[in-house]
C-alpha positions as CSV (number, residue, x, y, z in Angstrom):
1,X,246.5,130.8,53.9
2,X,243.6,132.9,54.1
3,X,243.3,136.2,52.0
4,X,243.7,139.3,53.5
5,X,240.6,140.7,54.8
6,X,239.9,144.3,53.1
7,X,239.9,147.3,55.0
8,X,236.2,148.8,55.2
9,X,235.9,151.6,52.8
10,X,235.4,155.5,54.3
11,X,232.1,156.6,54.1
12,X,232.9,160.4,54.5
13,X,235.4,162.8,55.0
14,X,238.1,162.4,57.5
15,X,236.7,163.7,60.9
16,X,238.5,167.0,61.4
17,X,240.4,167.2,64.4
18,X,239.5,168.8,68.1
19,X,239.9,172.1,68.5
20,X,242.1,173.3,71.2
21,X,241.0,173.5,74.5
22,X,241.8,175.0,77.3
23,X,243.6,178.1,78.7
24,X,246.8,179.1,80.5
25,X,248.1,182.4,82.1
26,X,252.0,182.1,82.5
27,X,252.6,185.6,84.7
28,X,250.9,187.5,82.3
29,X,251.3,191.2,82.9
30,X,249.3,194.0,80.9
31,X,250.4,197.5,81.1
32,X,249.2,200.7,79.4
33,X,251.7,203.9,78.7
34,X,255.3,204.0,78.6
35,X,257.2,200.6,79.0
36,X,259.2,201.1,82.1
37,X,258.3,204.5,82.5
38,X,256.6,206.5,85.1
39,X,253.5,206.6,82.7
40,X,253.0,203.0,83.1
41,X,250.1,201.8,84.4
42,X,249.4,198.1,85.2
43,X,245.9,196.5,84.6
44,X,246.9,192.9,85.3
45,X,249.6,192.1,87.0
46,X,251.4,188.3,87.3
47,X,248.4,186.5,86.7
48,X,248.6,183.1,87.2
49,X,245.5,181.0,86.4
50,X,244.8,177.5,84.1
51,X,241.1,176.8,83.1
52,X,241.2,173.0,82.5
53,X,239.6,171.9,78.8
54,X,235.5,171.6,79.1
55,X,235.9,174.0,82.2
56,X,233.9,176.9,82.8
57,X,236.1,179.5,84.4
58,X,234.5,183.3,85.5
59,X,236.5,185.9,86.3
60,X,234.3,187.9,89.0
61,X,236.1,191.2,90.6
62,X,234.4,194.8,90.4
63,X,235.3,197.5,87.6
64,X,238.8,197.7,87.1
65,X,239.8,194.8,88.5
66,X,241.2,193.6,85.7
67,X,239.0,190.4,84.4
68,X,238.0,192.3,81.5
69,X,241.7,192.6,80.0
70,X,242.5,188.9,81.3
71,X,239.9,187.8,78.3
72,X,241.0,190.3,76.1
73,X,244.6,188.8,76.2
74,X,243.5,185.4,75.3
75,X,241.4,187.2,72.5
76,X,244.3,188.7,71.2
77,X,243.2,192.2,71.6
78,X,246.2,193.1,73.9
79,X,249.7,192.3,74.5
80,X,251.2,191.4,78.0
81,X,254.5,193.0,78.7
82,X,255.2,190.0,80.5
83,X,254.2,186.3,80.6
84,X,252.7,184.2,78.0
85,X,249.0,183.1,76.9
86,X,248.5,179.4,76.1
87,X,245.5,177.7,74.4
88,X,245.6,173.8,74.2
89,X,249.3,173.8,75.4
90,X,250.2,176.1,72.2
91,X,251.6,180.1,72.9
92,X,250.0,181.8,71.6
93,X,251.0,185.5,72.7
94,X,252.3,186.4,69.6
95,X,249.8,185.4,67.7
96,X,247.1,186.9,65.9
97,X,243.6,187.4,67.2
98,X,241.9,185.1,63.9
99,X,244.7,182.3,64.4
100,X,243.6,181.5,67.9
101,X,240.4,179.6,66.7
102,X,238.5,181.3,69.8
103,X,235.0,182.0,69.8
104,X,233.8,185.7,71.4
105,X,230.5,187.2,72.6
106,X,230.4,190.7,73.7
107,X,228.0,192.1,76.2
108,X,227.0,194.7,72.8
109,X,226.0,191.9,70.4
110,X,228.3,193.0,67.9
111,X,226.1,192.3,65.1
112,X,226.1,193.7,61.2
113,X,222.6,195.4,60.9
114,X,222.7,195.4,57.1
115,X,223.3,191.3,57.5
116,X,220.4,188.9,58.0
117,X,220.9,186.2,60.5
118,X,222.3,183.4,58.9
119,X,224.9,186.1,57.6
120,X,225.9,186.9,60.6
121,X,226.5,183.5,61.9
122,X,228.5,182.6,58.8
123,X,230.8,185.2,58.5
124,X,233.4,183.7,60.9
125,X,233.4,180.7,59.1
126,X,234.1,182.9,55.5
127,X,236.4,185.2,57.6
128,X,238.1,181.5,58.0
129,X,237.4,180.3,54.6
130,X,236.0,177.3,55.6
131,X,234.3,175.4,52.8
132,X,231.5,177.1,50.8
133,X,229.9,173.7,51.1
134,X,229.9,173.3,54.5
135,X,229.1,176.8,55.8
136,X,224.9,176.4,55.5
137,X,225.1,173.0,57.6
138,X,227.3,174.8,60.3
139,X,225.5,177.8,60.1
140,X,222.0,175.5,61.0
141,X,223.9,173.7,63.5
142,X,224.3,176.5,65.5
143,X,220.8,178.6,65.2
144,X,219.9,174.6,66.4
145,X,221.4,174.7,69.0
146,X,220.7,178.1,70.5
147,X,217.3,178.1,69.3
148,X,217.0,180.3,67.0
149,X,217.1,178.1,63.3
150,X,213.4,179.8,62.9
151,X,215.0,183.2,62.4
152,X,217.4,182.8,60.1
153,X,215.9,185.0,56.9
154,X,215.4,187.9,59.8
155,X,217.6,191.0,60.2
156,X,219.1,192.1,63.8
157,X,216.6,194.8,64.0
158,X,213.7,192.5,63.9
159,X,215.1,190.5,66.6
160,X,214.6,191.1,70.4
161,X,217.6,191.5,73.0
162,X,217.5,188.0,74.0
163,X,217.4,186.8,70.5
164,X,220.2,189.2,69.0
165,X,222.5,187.8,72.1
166,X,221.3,184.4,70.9
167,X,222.5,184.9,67.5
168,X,225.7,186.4,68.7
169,X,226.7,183.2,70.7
170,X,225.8,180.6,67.6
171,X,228.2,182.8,65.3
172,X,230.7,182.3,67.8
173,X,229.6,178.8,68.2
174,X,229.6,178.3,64.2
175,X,233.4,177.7,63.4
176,X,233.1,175.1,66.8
177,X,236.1,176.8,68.6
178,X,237.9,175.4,71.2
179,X,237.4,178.3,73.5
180,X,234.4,180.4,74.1
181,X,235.2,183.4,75.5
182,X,231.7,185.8,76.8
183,X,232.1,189.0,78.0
184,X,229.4,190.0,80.0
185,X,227.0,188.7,77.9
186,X,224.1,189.3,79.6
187,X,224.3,192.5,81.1
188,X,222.1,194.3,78.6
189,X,219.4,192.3,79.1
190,X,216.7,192.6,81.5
191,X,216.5,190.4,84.7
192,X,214.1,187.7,83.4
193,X,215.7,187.7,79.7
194,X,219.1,187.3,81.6
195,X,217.6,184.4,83.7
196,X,216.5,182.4,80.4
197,X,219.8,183.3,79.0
198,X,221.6,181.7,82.1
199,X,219.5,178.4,81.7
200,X,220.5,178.2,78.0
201,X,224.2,178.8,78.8
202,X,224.3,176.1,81.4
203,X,222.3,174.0,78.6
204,X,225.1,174.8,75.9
205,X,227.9,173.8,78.3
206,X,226.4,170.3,78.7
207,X,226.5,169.7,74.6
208,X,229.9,171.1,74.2
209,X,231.7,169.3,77.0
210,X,234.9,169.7,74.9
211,X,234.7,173.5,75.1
212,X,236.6,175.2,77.9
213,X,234.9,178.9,78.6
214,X,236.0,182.2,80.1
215,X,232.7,184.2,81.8
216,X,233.6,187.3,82.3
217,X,231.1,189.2,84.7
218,X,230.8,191.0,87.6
219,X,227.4,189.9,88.6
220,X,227.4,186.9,91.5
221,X,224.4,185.0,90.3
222,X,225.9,184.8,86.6
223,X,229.6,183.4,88.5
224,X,227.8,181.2,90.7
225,X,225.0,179.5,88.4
226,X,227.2,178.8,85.5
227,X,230.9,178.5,86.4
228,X,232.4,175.0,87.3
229,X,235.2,177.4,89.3
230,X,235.3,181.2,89.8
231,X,238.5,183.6,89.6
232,X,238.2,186.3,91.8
233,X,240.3,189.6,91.0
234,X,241.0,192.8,92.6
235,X,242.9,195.8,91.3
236,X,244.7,194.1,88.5
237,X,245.9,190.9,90.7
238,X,244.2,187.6,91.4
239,X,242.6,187.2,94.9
240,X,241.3,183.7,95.1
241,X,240.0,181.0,92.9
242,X,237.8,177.8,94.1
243,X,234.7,176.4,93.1
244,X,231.6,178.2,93.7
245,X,230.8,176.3,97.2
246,X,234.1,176.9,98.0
247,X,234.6,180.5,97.5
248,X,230.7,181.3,99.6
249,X,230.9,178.8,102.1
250,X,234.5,179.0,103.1
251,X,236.1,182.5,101.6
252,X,239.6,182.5,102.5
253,X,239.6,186.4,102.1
254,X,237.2,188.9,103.6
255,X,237.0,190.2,99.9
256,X,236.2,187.1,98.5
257,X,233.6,186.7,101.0
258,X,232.2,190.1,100.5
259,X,232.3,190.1,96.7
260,X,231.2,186.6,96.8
261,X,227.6,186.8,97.8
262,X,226.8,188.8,101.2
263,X,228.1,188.7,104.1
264,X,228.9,189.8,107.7
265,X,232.5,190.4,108.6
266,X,232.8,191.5,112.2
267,X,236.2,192.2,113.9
268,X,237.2,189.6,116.5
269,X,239.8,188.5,119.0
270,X,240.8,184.8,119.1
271,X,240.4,183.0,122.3
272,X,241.0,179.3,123.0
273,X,237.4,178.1,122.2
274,X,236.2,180.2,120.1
275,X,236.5,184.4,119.3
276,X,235.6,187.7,121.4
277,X,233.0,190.2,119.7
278,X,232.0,193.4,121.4
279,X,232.8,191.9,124.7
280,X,231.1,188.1,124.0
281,X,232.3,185.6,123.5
282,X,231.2,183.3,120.5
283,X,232.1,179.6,119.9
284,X,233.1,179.3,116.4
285,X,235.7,176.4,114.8
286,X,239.4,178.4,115.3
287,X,241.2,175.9,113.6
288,X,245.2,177.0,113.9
289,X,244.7,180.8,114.8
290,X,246.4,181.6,118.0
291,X,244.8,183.2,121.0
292,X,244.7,186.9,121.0
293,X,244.9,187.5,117.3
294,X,242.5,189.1,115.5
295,X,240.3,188.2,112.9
296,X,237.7,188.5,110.7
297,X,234.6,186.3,111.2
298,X,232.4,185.9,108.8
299,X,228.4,184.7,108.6
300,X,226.6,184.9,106.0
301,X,222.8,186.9,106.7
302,X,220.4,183.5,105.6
303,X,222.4,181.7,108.7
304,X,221.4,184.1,111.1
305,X,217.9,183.7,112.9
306,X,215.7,185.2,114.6
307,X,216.0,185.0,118.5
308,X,218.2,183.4,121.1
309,X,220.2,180.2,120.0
310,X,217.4,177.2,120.4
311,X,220.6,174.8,120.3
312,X,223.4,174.8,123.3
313,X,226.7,175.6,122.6
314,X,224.8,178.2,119.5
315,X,225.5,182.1,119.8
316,X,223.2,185.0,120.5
317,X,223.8,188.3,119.6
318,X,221.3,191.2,120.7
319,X,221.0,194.5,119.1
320,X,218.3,197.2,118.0
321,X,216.6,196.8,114.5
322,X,218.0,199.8,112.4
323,X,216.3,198.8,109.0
324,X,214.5,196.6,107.5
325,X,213.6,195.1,103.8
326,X,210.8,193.3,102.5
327,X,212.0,190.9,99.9
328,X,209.1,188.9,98.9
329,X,209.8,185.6,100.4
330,X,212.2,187.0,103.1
331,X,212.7,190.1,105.2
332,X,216.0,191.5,106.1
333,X,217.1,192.6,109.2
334,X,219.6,195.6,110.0
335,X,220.5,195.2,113.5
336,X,222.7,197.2,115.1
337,X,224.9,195.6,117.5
338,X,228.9,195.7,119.3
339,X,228.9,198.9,117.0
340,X,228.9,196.8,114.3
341,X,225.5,196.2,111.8
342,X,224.8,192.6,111.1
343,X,222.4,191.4,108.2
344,X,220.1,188.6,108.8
345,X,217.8,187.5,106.0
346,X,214.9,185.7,107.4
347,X,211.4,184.2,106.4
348,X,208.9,186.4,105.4
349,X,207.6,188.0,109.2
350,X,203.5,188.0,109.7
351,X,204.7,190.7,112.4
352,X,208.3,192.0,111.7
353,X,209.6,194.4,114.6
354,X,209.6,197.8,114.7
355,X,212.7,200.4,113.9
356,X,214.3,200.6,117.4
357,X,213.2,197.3,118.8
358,X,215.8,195.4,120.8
359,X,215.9,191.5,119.3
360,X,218.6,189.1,119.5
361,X,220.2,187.3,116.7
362,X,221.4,183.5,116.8
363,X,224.1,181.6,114.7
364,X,225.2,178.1,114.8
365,X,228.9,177.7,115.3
366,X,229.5,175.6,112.3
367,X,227.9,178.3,109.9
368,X,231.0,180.9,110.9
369,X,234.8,181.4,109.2
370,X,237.2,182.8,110.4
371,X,239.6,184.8,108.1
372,X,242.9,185.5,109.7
373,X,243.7,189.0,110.1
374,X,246.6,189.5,107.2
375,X,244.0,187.8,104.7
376,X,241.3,189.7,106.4
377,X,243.0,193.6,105.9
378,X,243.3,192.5,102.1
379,X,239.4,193.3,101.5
380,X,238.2,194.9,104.6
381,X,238.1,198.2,102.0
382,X,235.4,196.4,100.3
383,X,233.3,194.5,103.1
């Protein structure tokens, strides 16, 4: 009988386990003032919403809307009055802020001035006494991996926006949580600093595939360009949630397709093959909406062109030229028509037409939603 074969020996320490990942709102409610009372005031009310682990989840929705005190539950800054938080299938709601094993950057950098950089990326890791032996590898791994391991001897002051915002993520990247969350991050910044910044994001998502994140922001570009889905809130409730092709090419609210890019939402009237605007009729996919409702259809300006349908079955629309915008590579077009202005971003014009010309305006049918009129009144206030 053979001798048993020897188990190969360990050549380091036991890999530690993954961190937790991922998030879940049970019908989490936040309210401010007296419990109950007529002071109460709700800021987020029975919000219902997983982010899957690895998943980049924004919350997009204009001030107030609540997104900002969504991330500040899982945080552990607040406490709903209703409804639990979850992070890698563990509540969590009771818990402390520095047992959640969450990573945070704030749109103000948050950094110690008196600390140089290196400092400031380990002091999560002291805060959670990690091994004194292991904090100056972690502590390299993450200046690495944001760029910035040239900088570590420097203090904040000596350090540009973009590289103070840098610094801010690799502490929050240093004790390798399982959730990142960012709130507005980039808003500080200036427009080409915030584009380099949205590169390297997008860059640190694909090496921490593990790592679920919740964007907080209320800038489109930001929710579109990063997020693998988008949450979309409005005065402390959520209003939709897709992916990021879903929610811009068909929004199932006229909120979510005004807050979610630009858009034109005109009043119609349903017909059998298509809707009634101003008087015309316009072939556009009705799908189950019966004839006579109304709706909201919405196109979106770069799907409007310039001049009379050059397809059959397309739709014209003629109006006067109220306004119009040079934007480098395209002009937009104001045009006032059926009452109603209509946007129409188009290329760059050698010869754009005057204020007060009459043009018309063409659309295929396919590049058209229609929004039903309940989910239609929900964000007309905000088209």
């Amino acid at each position: 009988m053979p001798a048993p074969t020897a188990a190969p020996a360990r050549t380091g320490p036991p890999a530690a386990p993954a961190p937790a990942s991922g998030i879940r709102f049970d019908d989490v409610t936040v309210a401010y003032g007296r419990h109950g009372g007529h002071g109460e005031h709700t800021v987020l009310d029975s919000f219902d919403l997983t982010v899957e682990p690895g998943e980049v989840m924004a919350l997009l929705g204009p001030s107030g809307s609540g997104k900002t005190t969504a991330l500040r539950a899982v945080a552990g800054f607040v406490r709903p009055v209703r409804g639990r938080v979850l992070i890698g299938g563990r509540d969590v709601t009771d818990l402390p802020p520095y047992k959640r094993g969450i990573g945070m950057v704030v749109q103000q950098y948050a950094l110690f001035p008196h600390m140089k950089v290196a400092e400031n990326v380990a002091f999560g890791l002291k805060a959670q006494k990690a091994p004194r032996t292991e904090i100056p590898g972690r502590v390299a791994e993450a200046l690495e991996m944001t760029g910035m391991a040239g900088y570590a001897d420097r203090y904040p002051r000596e350090l540009s926006g973009g590289q103070q915002q840098r610094v801010a993520i690799a502490r929050a990247l240093a004790i390798r949580p399982g959730v990142l969350l960012l709130d507005e991050p980039l808003s500080a910044l200036d427009a080409r600093l915030r584009s380099g910044m949205l590169a390297e994001l997008a860059r640190l998502h694909r090496e921490l595939p593990d790592v679920s994140i919740l964007y907080v922001t209320h800038d489109q570009v930001e929710a579109l360009t990063l997020a693998d889905r988008i949450a979309v809130l409005d005065q402390a409730r959520l209003r939709d949630c897709g992916t990021p092709q879903q929610l811009y090419r068909s929004p199932r609210t006229a909120f979510t397709a005004s807050f979610v890019g630009t858009a034109n939402l005109l009043p119609v009237t349903v017909r059998r093959d298509g809707v009634e605007f101003a008087g015309r009729p316009l072939t556009v996919p009705v799908g189950e909406a019966a004839p006579g409702a109304t709706a909201t259809l919405c196109v979106r300006p770069h799907l409007i062109g310039l001049g009379a349908s050059p397809a059959p079955g397309g739709n014209t629309l003629r109006g006067t030229v109220t306004e119009l915008q040079w934007r480098g590579a395209t002009h937009r077009l104001y045009v006032a028509a059926g009452g109603h202005r209509i946007m129409a971003d188009v290329r760059e014009l050698r010869e754009p037409p005057a204020l007060g010309t009459d043009i018309a305006l063409h659309f295929a049918p396919e590049d058209a939603v229609l929004i039903p009129a309940g989910l239609a009144a929900d964000g007309a206030r905000h088209a």
